[in-house]
C-alpha positions as CSV (number, residue, x, y, z in Angstrom):
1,X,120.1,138.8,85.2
2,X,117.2,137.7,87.7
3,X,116.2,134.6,85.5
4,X,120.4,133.8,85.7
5,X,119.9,134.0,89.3
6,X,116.3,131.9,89.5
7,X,118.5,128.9,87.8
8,X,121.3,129.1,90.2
9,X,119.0,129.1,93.0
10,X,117.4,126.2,91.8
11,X,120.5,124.3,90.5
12,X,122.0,125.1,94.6
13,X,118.5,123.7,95.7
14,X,118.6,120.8,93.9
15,X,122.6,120.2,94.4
16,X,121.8,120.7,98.0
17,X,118.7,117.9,98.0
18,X,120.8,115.2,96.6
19,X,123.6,115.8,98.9
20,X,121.2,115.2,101.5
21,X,121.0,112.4,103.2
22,X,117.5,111.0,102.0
23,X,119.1,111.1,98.1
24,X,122.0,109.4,99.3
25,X,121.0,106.3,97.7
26,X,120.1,108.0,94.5
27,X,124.6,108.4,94.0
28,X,124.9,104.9,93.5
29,X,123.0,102.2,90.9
30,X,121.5,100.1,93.0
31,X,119.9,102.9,94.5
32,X,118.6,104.4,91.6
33,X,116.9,101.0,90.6
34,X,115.4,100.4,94.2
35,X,114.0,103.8,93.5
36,X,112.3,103.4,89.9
37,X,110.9,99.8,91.5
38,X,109.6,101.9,93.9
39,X,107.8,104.5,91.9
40,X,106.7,102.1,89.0
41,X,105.0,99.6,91.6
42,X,102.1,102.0,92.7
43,X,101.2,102.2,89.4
44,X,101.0,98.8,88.6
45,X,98.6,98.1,91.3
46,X,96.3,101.2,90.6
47,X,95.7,100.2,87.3
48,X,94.9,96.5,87.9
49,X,91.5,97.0,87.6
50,X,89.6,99.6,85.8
51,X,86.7,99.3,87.2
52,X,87.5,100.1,90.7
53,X,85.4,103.4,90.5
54,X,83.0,101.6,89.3
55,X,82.8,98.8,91.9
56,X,83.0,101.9,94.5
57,X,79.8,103.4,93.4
58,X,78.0,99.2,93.2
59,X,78.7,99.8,97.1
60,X,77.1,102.9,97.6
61,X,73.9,102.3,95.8
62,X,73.4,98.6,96.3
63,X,71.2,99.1,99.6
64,X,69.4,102.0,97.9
65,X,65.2,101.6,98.9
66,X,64.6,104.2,96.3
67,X,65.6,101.9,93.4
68,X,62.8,99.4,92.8
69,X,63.0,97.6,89.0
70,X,63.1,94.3,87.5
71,X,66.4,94.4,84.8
72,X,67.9,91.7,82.8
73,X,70.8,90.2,84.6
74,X,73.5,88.3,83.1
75,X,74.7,85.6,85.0
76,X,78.1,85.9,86.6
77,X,79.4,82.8,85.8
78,X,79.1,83.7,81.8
79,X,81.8,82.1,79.4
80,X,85.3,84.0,79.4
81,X,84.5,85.1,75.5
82,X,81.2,86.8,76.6
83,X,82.5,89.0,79.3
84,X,82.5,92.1,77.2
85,X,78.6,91.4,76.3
86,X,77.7,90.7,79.9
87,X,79.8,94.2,80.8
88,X,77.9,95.6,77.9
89,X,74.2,94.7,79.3
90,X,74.6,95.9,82.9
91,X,76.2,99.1,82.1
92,X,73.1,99.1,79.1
93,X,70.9,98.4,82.3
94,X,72.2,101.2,84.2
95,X,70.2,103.1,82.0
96,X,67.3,101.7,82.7
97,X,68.0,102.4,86.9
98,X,68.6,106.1,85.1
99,X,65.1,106.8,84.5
100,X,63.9,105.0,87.1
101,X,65.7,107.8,89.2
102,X,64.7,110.6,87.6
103,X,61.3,109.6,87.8
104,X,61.2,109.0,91.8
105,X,63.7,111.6,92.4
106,X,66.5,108.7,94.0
107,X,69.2,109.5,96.8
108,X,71.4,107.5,94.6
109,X,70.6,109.2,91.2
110,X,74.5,110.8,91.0
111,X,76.1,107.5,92.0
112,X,73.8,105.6,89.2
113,X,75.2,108.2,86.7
114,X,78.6,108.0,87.8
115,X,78.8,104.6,87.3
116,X,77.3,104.7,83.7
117,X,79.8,107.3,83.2
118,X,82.7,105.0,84.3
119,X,81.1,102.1,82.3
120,X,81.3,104.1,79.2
121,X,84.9,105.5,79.4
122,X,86.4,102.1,80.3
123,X,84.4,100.0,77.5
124,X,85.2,103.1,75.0
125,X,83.9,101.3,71.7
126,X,83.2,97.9,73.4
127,X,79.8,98.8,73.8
128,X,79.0,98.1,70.4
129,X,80.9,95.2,70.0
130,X,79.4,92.5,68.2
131,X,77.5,89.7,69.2
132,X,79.5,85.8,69.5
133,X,77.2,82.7,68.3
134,X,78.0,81.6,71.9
135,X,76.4,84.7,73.6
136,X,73.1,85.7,75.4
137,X,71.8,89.5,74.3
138,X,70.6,90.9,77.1
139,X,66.8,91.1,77.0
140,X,67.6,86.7,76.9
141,X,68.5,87.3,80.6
142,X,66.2,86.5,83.6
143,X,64.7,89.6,84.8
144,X,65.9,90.2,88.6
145,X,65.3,92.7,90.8
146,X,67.9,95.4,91.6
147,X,69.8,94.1,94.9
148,X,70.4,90.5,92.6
149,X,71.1,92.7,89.4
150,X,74.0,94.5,91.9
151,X,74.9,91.3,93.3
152,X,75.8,89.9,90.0
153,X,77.1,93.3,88.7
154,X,80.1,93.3,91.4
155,X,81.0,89.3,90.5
156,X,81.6,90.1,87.0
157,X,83.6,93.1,87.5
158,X,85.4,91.4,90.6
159,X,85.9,88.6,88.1
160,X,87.1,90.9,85.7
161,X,89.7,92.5,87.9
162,X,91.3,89.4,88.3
């Protein structure tokens, strides 16, 4: 009898919230379509770019003093058919900024690993994609230090995004 009672209570509730005058729209179909726009359109947006964690941590640690290495930097302007390689060697370079920060004990170390992290769950199985005629490997990159490296980093994601 009290789980009887539980769904009354809750159908009343609910029976009560529509009537309202917030859900007033909700009656009618114009309403209901106005609200499904609504909710779908956040959603849309949040996913445009999944890198945006990413990009969040290239903020925090791009004025990092700790961080002092020479990495292989693709260039941002790479062709459209090697963005996945390009994405492939700075997140492979991240590595590299890894040990460096485990060795001199970095502020930054957590964001350097987070970003890795990200890096790996967004490229899932991209990172072993395979390598185009047309495309640079990443040790054939000019070594740059890390502010460039970060520099160029947040151009190919930002171009990514787009």
């Amino acid at each position: 009898q009290k789980t009887h009672l539980k769904s009354v209570c809750l159908q009343y509730l609910l029976c009560r919230l529509l009537n309202s005058h917030c859900f007033c729209l909700l009656k009618n179909g114009m309403g209901l379509i106005i609200f499904f726009l609504c909710a779908y359109v956040p959603k849309t947006e949040a996913d445009d770019c999944r890198w945006a964690e990413v990009l969040k941590d290239l903020e925090r640690i791009k004025t990092s003093k700790d961080i002092d290495v020479s990495l292989y930097t693709a260039n941002a302007d790479e062709d459209e058919e090697c963005q996945e390689l390009v994405m492939r060697c700075f997140f492979l370079e991240t590595q590299v900024i890894i040990q460096e920060c485990r060795i001199k004990n970095c502020s930054k170390t957590q964001d350097v690993w987070n970003i890795w992290k990200n890096g790996n769950e967004s490229l899932g199985k991209k990172l072993s994609s395979t390598k185009s005629e047309k495309c640079k490997e990443c040790e054939e990159y000019e070594e740059k230090n890390f502010t460039e490296f970060v520099q160029n980093f947040v151009k190919v994601i930002q171009r990514d995004c787009k």
